[in-house]
N, C-alpha and C positions, 0 to 999 in steps of 0.2 A: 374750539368754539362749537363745531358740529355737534358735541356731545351734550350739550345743553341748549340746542336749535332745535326747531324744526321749522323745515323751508318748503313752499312750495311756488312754484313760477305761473299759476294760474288761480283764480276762484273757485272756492268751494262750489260746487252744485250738488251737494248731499250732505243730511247728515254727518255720514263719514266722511266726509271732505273735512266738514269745517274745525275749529281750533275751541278744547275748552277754558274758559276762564271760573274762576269760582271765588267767593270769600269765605266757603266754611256753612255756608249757609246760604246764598243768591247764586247762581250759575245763569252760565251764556255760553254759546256754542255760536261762534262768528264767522260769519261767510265768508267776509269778505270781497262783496263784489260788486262790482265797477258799477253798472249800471244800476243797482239798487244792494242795500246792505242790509242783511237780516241777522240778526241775535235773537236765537230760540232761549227764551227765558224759562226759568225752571226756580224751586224754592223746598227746600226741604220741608219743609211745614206744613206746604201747602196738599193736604191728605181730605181723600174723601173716607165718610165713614162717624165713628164715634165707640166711644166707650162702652162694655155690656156686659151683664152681671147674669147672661145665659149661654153664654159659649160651650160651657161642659155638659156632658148628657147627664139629666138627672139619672140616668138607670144604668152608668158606670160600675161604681160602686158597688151594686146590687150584681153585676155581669161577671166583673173582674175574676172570681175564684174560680169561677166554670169556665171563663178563657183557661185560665190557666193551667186548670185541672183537666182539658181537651188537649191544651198541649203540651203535657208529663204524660199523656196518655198516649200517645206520637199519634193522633185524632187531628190534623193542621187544619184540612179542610173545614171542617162543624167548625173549630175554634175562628177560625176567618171570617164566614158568616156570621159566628156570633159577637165579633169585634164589630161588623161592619155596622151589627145593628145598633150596638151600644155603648161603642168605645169612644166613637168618631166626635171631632167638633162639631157643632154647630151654629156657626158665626152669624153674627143678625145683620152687623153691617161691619165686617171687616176692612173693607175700603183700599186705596191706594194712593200712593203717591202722583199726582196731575201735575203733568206741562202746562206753563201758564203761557200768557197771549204772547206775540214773534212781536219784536220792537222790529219794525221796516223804514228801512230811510229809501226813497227814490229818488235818483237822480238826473236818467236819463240818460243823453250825452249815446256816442257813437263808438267806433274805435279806440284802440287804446295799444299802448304798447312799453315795456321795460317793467312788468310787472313782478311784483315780491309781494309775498306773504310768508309769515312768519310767526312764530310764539317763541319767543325767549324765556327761558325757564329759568335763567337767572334771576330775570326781572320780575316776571311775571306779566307780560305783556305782549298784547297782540301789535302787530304793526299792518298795513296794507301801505303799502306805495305802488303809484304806476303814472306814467305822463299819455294825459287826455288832450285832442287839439291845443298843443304847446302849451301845456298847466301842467305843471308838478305837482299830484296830489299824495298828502299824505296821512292816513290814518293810525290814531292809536285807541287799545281798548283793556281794559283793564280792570277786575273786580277788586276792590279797597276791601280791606279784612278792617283796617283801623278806622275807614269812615263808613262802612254797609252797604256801598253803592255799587253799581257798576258805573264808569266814567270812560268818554266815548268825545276824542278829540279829533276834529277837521281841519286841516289847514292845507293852502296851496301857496307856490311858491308867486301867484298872482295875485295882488288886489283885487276883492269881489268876487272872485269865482270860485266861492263855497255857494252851493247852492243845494238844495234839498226840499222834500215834502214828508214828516215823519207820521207814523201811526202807528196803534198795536190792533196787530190781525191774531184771527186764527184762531181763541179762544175753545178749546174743548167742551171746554163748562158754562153756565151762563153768566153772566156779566155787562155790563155798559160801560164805553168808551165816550167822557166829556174830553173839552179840551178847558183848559184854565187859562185867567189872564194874569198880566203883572204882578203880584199883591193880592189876589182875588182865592181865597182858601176852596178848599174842594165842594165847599157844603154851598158853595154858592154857584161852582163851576157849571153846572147843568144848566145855569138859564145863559152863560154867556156864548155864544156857539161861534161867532165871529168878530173882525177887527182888526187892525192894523196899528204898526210899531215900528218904529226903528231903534237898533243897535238894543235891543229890551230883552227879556225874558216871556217868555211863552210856556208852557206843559202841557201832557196830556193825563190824564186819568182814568182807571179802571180799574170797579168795581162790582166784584163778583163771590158766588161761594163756590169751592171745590167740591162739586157733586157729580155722581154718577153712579149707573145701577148695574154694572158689571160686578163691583168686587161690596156695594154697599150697597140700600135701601132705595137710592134715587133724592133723598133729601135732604142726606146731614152730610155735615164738612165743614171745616174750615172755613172761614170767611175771607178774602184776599181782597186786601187795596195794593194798585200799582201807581207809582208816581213819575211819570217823566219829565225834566227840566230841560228847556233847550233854550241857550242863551248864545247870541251873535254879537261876533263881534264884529259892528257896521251892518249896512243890508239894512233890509227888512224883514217883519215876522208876521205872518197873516195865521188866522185862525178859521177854517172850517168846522163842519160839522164833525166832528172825531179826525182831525188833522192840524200837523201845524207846519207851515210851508216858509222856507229861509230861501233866502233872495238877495243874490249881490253880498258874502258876507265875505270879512277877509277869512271868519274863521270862526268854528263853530263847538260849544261842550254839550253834550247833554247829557244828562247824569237820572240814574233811575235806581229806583230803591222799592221793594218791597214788604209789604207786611202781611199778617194771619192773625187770627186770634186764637191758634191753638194752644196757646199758654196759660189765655184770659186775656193777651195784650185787645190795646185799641188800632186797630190794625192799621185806620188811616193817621191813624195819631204818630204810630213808629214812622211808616213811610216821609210823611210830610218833614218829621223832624229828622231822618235822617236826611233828605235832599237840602233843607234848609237850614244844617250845617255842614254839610259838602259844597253849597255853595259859595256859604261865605268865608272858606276857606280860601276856596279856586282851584282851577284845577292843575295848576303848577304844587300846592301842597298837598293836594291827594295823593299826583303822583306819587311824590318825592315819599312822604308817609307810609304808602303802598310801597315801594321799592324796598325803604328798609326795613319793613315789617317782614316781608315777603324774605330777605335775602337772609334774614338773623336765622331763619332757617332752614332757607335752601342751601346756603353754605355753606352750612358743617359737613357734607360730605364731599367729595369729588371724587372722580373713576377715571382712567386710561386704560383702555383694553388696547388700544391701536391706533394709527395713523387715524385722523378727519377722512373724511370724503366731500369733498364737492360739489356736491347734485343734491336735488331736491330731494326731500327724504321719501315721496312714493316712488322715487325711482331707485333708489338706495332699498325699500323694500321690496321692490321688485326684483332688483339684481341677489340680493339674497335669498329669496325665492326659487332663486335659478339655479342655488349653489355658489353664488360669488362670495367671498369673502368679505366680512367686512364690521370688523366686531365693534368696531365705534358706533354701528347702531345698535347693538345693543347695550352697549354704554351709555345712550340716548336713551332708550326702554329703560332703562334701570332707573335713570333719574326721573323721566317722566312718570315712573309709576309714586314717585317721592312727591313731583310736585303736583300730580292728582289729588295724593292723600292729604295734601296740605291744603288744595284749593278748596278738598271737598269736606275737609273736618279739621276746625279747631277748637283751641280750646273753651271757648263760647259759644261753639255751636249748640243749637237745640235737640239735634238729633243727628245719631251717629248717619255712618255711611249710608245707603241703605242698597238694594239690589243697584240702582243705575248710579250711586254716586248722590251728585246733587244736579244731575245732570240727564234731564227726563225726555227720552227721543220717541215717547205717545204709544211705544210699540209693548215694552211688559207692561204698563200699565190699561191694556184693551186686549191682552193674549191671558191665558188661563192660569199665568204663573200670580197675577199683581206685581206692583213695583215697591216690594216691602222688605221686612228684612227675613230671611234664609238663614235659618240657625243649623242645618244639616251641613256644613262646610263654607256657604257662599259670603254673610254678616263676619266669620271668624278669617274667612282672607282676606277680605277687605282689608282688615288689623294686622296680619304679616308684617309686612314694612314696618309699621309705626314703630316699633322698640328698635331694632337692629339696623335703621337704615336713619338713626339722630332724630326722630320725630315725635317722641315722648307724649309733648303735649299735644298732637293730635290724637293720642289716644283717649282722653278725659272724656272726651261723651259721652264714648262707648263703657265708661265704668258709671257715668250717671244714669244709664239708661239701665245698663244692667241692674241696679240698687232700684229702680221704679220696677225691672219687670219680674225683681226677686220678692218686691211688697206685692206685685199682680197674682205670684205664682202661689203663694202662699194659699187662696182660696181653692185654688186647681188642686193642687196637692192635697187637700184635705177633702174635698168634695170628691173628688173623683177616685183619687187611691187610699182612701181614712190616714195620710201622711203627714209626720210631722216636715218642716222646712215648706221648701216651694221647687216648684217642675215649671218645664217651656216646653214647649214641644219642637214642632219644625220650624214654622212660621209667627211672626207677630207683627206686629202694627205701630204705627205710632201712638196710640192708645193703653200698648199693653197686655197684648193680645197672649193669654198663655196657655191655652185649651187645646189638642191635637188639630190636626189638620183635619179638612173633610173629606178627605178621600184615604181608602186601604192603598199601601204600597208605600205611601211618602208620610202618612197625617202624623201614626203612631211612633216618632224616632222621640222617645221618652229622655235621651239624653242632649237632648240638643242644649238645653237651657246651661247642663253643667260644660257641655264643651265651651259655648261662651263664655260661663265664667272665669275660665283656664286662663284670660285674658287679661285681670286681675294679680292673677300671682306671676303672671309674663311680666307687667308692669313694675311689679316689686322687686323681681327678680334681674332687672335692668338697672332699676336706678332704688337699691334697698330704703324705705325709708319706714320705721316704724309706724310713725303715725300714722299715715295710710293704709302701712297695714290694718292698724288698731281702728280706724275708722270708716274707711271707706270699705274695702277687700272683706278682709275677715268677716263682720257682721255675712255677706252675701254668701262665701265659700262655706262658711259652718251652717248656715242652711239650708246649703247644699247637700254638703254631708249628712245632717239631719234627714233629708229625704230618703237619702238614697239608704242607709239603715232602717227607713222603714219602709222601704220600696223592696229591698232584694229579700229573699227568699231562699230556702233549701232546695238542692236539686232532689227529688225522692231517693234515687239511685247513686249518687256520690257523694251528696252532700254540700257539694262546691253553695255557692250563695250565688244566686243568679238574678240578673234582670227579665222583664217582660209579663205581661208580652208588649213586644215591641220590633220595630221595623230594624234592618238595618238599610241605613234611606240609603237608595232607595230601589233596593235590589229585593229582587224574589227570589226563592228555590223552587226545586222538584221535590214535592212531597214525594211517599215510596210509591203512591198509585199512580205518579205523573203529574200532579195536579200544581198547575203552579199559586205560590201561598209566600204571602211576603211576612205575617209576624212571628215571631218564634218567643222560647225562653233562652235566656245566656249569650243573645248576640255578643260576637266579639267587639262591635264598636262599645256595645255598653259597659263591657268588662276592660277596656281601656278606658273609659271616663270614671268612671266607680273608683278605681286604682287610685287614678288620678287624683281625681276631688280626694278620699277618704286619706291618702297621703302626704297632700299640701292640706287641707285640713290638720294634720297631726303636727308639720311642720311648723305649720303659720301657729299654731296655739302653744308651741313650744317654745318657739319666739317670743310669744307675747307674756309667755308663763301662765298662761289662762289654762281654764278648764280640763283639769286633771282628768275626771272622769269620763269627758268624749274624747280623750286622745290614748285610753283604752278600748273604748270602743270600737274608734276608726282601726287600731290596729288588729285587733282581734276580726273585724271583719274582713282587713286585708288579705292576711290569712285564710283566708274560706273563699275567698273567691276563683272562680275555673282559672285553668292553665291555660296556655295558647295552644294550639293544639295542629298537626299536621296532617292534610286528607292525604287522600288517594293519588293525587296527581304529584304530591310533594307541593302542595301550593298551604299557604298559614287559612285555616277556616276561618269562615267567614262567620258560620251559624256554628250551634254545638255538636251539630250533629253533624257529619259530612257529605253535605247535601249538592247532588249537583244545581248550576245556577240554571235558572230558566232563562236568563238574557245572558249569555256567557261574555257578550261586546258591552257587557253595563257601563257607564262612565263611571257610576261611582265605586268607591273601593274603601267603604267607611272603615270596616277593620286594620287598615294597615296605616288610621293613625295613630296606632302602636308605635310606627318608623318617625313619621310627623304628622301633627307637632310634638307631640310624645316623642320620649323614646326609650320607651319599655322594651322596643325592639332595637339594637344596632350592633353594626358588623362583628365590634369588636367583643362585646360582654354574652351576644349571643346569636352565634356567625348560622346557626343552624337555622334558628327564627328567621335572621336576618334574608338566609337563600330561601327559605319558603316565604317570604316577604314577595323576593325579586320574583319568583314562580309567578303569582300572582299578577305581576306590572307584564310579565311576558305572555302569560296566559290570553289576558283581555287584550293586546295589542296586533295580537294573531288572530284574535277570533274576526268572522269576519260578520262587518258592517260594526266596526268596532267605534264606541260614539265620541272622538275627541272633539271637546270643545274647550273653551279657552281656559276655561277653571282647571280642566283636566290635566292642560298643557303645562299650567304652573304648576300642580299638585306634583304629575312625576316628574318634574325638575326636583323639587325639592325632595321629595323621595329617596329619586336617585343621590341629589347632596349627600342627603343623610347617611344613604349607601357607599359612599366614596367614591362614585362613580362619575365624576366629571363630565368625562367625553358624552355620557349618556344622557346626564345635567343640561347639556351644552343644545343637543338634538331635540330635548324637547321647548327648551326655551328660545330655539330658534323656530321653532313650528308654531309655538304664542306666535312671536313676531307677523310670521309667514303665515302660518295657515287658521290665525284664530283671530288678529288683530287687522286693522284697516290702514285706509291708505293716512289718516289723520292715527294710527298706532293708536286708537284705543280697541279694545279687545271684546270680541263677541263672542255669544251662545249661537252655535252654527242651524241654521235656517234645517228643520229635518230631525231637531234631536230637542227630547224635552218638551215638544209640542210646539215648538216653533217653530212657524210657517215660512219666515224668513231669518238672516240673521239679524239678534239684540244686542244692546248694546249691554255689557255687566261692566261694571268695575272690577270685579275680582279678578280677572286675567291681570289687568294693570298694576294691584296692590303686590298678587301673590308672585308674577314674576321679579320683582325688585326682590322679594323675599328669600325668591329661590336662588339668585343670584351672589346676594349678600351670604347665603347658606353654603354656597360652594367657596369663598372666599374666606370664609369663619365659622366658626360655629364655637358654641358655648355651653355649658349645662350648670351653670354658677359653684363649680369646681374646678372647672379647668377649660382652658379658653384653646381652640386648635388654629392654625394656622395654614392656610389654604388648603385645607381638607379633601377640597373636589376641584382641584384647578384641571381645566381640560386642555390638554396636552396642544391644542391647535394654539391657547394662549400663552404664547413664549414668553413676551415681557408685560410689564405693565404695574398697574398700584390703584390701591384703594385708600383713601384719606375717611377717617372721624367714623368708620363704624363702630357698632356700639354691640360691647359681649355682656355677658350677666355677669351681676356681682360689683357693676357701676365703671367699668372700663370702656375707654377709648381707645380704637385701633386702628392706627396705621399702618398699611404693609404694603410691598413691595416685591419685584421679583425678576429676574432677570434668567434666561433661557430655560426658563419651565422652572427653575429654581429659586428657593428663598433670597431672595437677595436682604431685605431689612426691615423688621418692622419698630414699630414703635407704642407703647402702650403708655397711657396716661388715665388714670384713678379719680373719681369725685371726693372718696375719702381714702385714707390708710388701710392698706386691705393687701394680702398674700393670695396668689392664685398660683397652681400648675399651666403652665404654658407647652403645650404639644406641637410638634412639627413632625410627622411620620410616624415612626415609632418611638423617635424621643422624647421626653417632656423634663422639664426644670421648673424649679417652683423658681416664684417672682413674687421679689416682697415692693410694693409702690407708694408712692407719697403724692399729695395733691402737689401739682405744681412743678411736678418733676419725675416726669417723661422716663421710662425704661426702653433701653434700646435693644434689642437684640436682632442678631445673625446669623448667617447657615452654620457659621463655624460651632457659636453655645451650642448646638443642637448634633455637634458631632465630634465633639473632642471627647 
């Protein structure tokens, strides 16, 4: 049970304290606490900013040949200057994602004692229990994906002593808080401000826009109506001025739902109608609704690394911290980073991940990053887990949104590079944002748009299914490919076909005079996406039988693009030249994902790349003031997977846990690095460790599926249930003193694959319906 728990035996007083709830689209972050109860409410939609048709520099276009021709000229410095003048976005109201008002319930009351707190990740549900002056009090809390709510039960083991006074504080943005009566709609709530009820319904209301002039204008955003229901059962219900106060109750729902009109919706229109069928459900069918929606996908997989433990889970991260043993929480990590991905994207949600989830803690959204989405690695971890760890349909947003920012990129592309397809750059918005960033060093990473696409053919490549391809995928990836054939270039001197200029995000070099210069031509992360895209491009239209003539083209550019290439240190280059690094502790490490999620580079087909790979993870981890932070921690886990390196796998996915992730295990951008002042909250520690996890247990390349590939020698026994390989497999495996003990493999359709375990492999032919078993022994007779 500890491995889908988390426990703790007092009240959140922090952010990271408290426990997330989500539906995919409303989130809550629950305290928990005795004397008054707070839920930081948050809404993925709810974005400041707006849509804009002058992001790109008109005098791009006009710049672009004399960047270029500065830098074939090995001239970096002049080329810099003149990128900065002319390359760079310039956003009018970019904007960000807003924390919305804190739902507070006060209670009051003194002492307490036999306290629990809890989130069950089976369920999906919060709990608080603790006995007040001889009351048994009990709370549950829980975001409905099937009704849109969040729903929030009180009960005590006494008659009458629920008692409370609820309100919503704290607003960032501007807004007004009414209170509403019985029957009395919101358009009329403002003039009712007080009143009295028994055993009735009550609400509260707030009505505001998501504005602010950090990351946008100060005036545009989204519009946000919130709606709270609070219904007693017995008691009394009193109505204040922006308050609604319960008294004497056996027991208490109150259910709240947000809405935006970043769609076009009518924002109080959704809210209202969704509270006012959650109510008339009740909250025994919410639940119940919520449970099995929630479990049809939380439990397709399950994990045993090791015995439970006992104790609260920040003392369990504690003791791991210290060196103690204790892999069952990270069998808890693993899943929690599952049912994040689920709380914070489904398949109806409006908008993928984005930098914090759905889950906005006020700090990236007022620091210099915004709380958007991160196309240079941070938007593409998020999506890790989803294929490999049973989560499929979490991934759907994220290919709707990709299809709106491929109709965005289309103007960028053509405006700015005279390119056919469409380009993203670093950063984008809920709007659609696909114009370089505004700053040198991070704005210009020209491939960011096609790494996210990558996510597309991830998706087919899990669960094959033509039409998708033919409909949704393909159209995006082919003009992709289209850019980037009219994107890359001749090198003068070899010929290869190169990107840039462009950043590798979001690292700089030493020019030859010292000067540090971050854009170049033929970044190696660009010539890993390029590959990429113009390869599954060739693939996917080979599939479909389409388009004869660009799947010559993609290949003959294949062909021409640079090699990987080996510096001085024996480390894989970064830039084309071998350049040393000006921040040699850089976190990021864009070119080696070559290793992953690619893998142009691995052990086995190319052992030499493969060790100037590892050169690289050893190089930055010695250097000193070296910057890990949480993203970091999953990346070289997964890395090392890919590397066959377990034990190495194991070290750093224990340092996520430890040194990137909190005492409530979600995972931060460490205070000191990146510009932030303190530590953030990101989701991508959370998504990309489940990723890196399941990566050391399987791996796949929809040819041949391996079999505990990176197991780390400290996990003797254990099993993993319902992972998911490419090519539409299900895997179960097993293992018994560091060894294969059994797996189990089950097919969507009829379909052969090679099965690897070490150095051996066997092809495996499968039938829907009927489970293939294999042992140590197939693997060694």
């Amino acid at each position: 049970m500890s491995s889908t728990v988390l426990r703790y035996d007092r009240p959140a007083e922090r952010w990271f304290d408290a426990l997330p709830i989500g539906n995919g689209r409303l989130g809550g972050m629950v305290y928990g606490g005795v004397g008054a109860e707070s839920i930081r409410l948050s809404e993925s939609t709810a974005w400041s900013g707006a849509p804009s048709a002058t992001d790109v520099s008109p005098t791009a276009l006009g710049a672009l040949p004399d960047v270029r021709r500065l830098l074939f000229d090995g001239r970096p410095a002049e080329a810099q200057r003149l990128a900065e003048e002319h390359l760079l976005g310039r956003p009018a109201s970019f904007g960000t994602n807003l924390p919305l008002p804190r739902l507070r319930l006060d209670f009051g009351g003194g002492g307490f004692r036999g306290y629990r707190r809890l989130l069950d990740l089976d369920e999906g549900v919060v709990r608080v229990e603790f006995e007040q002056d001889g009351v048994h009090h009990v709370r549950e809390v829980l975001a409905s994906h099937p009704h849109g709510v969040i729903a929030l039960r009180l009960t005590a083991d006494r008659p009458g002593a629920v008692g409370f006074t609820a309100g919503l504080d704290g607003s960032v943005f501007p807004g007004e808080v009414t209170t509403t009566a019985p029957g009395v709609t919101s358009g009329l709530a403002a003039d009712v401000t007080s009143g009295l009820a028994s055993g009735v319904t009550c609400g509260l209301a707030f009505s505001g826009r998501a504005v602010e002039s950090l990351h946008s204008d100060g005036t545009r955003g989204a519009a946000v109506e919130i709606r709270v229901r609070i219904e007693a059962e017995g008691g009394t219900l009193r109505r204040d001025a922006g308050t609604v106060a319960v008294t004497g109750a056996d027991a208490a729902v109150v259910l709240v739902a947000v809405g935006t009109d970043w769609a076009g919706d009518d924002p109080a229109e959704r809210a209202e109608r969704l509270i006012a069928a959650a109510a008339e459900a009740g909250y025994d069918v919410v639940r119940a609704a919520h449970v099995e929606d929630h479990r049809r996908l939380m439990g397709r997989v399950s994990i045993d690394l090791g015995e439970p433990v006992d104790l609260p889970t920040d003392v369990r991260r504690d003791r791991l911290a210290r060196g103690e043993r204790d892999d069952d929480l990270i069998a808890l990590y693993f899943q929690y980073g599952r049912y994040l991905t689920m709380a914070g994207s489904r398949e109806d949600s409006p908008l993928p991940l984005a930098l914090q989830g759905v889950w906005n803690d006020g700090l990236a959204s007022t620091s210099g990053w915004s709380d958007d989405f991160h196309l240079d690695i941070n938007t593409q971890q998020n999506y890790w887990a989803a294929e490999p760890a049973n989560l499929a349909e979490c991934h759907t947003p994220l290919v709707r949104f990709l299809q709106r920012l491929a109709a965005h990129g289309r103007a960028t592309a053509k405006g700015m590079y005279g390119a056919d397809g469409w380009v993203a750059h670093t950063v984008t918005n809920a709007w659609g944002y696909t114009a370089p960033g505004a700053g040198l060093g991070w704005g210009l990473n020209v491939t960011g748009g096609a790494w996210l696409a990558l996510q597309l053919w991830e998706r087919y490549e899990y669960r094959p299914d033509e039409e998708f391809l033919r409909e949704e995928a393909y159209p995006v990836l082919r003009d992709a490919a289209l850019f980037l054939l009219s994107y890359l270039v001749p090198h003068p001197v070899h010929g290869w076909l190169v990107a840039g200029p462009s950043d590798s995000p979001e690292n700089w070099y030493l020019a030859p005079d010292g000067t540090p210069c971050s854009i170049a031509m033929g970044n190696t992360v660009d010539r890993v996406f390029a590959e990429a895209i113009l390869r599954i491009c060739g693939q996917a239209a080979t599939i479909l039988g389409c388009d004869p003539d660009l799947r010559e083209r993609v290949a003959a550019a294949r062909e021409r693009l640079s090699p990987f290439l080996i510096g001085r240190h024996g480390q894989l280059q970064e830039w084309l030249d071998d350049a040393e690094e000006a921040v040699p502790a850089h976190r990021h490490t864009s070119h080696l994902c070559a290793v992953f999620p690619e893998r142009q580079i691995t052990p086995r087909r190319t052992p030499e790349l493969a060790r100037a790979a590892e050169v690289v993870l050893e190089r930055r981890q010695r250097a000193p003031g070296w910057e890990q932070t949480e993203w970091v921690e999953a990346n070289f886990a997964a890395f090392y997977a890919r590397l066959l390196d377990g034990d190495k796998a194991l070290t750093h996915l224990t340092k996520l846990i430890t040194e990137a992730s909190e005492a409530n295990l979600l995972s931060y951008s460490v205070g000191g690095v990146a510009g932030a002042e303190q530590n953030i909250y990101s989701f991508d520690g959370n998504a990309g460790g489940t990723a890196a996890l399941a990566e050391m247990l399987l791996q796949s390349d929809g040819e041949e599926v391996e079999l505990l590939p990176a197991l780390p020698s400290a996990w003797r026994d254990g099993s993993v249930r319902g992972l998911r390989a490419r090519g539409g497999f299900t895997v179960d495996v097993s293992w018994r003193g560091g060894r294969l003990h059994r797996a189990r493999i089950h097919c969507d359709r009829a379909a052969r694959t090679r099965v690897r375990h070490r150095d051996a492999v066997i092809d495996v032919a499968c039938r829907p319906g009927k489970g293939f078993m294999l042992e140590e022994h197939h693997f060694t007779a």
